[in-house]
C-alpha positions in Angstrom: -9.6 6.0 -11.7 -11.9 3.4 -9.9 -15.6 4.2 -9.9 -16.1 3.3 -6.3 -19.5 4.0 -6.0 -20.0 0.7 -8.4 -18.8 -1.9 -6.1 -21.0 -3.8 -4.6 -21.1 -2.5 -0.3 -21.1 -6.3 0.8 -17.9 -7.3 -1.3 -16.2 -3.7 -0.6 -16.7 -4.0 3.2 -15.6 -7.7 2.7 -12.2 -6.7 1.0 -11.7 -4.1 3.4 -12.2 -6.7 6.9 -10.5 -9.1 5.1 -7.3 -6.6 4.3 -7.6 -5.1 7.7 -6.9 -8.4 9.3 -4.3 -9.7 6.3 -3.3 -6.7 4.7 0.0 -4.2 4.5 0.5 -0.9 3.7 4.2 -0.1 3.2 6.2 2.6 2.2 9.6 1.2 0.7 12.8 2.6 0.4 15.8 1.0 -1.1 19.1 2.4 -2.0 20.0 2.7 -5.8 22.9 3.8 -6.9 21.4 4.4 -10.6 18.4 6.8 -8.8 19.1 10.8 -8.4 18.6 10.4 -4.7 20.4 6.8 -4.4 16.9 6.0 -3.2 14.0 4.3 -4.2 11.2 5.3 -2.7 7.8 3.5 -3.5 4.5 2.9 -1.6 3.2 -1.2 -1.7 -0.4 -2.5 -0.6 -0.3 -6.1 -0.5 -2.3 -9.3 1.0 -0.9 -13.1 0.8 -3.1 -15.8 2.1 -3.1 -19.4 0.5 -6.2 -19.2 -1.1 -6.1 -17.2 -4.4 -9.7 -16.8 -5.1 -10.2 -13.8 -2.2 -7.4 -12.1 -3.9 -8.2 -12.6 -7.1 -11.7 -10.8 -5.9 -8.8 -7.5 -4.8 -7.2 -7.1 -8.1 -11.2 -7.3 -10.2 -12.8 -4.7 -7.5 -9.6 -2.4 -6.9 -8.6 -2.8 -10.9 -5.0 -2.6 -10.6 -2.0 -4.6 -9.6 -1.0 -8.2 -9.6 -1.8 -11.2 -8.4 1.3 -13.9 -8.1 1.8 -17.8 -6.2 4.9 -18.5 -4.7 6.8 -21.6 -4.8 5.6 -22.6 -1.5 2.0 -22.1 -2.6 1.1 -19.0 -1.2 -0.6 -16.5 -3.1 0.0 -12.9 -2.9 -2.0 -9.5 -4.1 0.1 -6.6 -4.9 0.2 -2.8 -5.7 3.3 -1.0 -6.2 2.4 1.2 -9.0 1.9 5.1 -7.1 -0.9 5.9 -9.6 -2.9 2.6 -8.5 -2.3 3.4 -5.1 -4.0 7.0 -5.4 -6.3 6.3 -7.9 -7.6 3.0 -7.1 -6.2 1.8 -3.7 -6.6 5.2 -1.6 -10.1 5.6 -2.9 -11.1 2.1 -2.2 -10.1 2.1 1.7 -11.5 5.7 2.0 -14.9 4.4 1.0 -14.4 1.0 2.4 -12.8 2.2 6.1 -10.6 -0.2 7.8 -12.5 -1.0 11.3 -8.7 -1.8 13.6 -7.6 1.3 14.9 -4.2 0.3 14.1 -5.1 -0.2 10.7 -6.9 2.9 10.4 -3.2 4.6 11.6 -1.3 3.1 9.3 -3.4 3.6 6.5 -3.5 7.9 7.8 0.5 7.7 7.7 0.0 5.9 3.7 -2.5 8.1 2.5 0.5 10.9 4.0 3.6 9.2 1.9 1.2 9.3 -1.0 0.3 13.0 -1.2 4.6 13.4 -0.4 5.2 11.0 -3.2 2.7 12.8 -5.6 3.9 15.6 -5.5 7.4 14.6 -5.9 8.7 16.4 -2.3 10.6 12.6 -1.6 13.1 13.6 -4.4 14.2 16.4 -2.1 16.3 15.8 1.2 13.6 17.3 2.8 10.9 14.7 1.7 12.7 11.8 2.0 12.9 12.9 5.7 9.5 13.4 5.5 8.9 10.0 4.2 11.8 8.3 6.8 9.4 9.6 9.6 6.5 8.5 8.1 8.0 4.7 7.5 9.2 4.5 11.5 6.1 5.1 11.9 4.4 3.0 10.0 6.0 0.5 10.6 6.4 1.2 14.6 9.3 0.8 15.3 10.4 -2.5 14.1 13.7 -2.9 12.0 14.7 -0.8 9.0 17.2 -2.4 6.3 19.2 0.4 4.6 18.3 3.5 6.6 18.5 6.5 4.7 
């Protein structure tokens, strides 16, 4: 679990301006026929920008996920794993708030997929309704691919 309280305030409220401006929280869901449900359901916090060095500064201070370049140069930060997300990533933005109150929603509705995810309710019908609502919300209103 991340020891929060050890990162520097000036690099943690850094990360978490620079995230609120460039950042997404996303809850994913994609059908798969060799899943239970036919559904994968996964939570993702990433950040692309072109210059690598910022990100590589996410993946040291939040000590989890994965830091890639694409072939058109563009870097990108990523977190799919769900135990990163609760033990690293949730904790980080909790001590390190988000200032945009848009942000700040979407981040509410993440931390609310999470807890669902945790405790395994999105393998039920009932929780993957749950987690359907959540994701319109998150994502307000704009297209879904593959709606449950």
């Amino acid at each position: 679990m991340l020891q929060v309280s050890k990162i520097n305030p000036q690099i943690g409220y850094y990360l978490a301006g620079f995230a609120d401006g460039e950042g997404s929280l996303m809850i994913v869901a994609r059908k798969r026929p060799d899943y239970q449900a036919g559904w994968k359901i996964s939570l993702c916090f990433n950040v692309a920008q072109k210059e690598s060095y910022i990100l590589s500064q996410f993946k040291k201070h939040l000590a989890c996920g994965t830091l890639r370049t694409r072939q058109d140069g563009v870097s990108y930060y990523e977190v799919n794993n769900i135990t990163a997300i609760i033990e690293n990533v949730i904790p980080f933005f909790q001590e390190f708030n988000f200032l945009s109150q848009n942000k700040k929603k979407q981040f509410a509705i993440f931390v609310q997929a999470a807890k669902i995810i945790q405790a395994k309710e999105h393998l039920t019908e009932e929780g993957r309704n749950k987690i359907i609502a959540l994701r319109k919300e998150i994502n307000r209103g704009g297209k879904i691919r593959n709606e449950f």
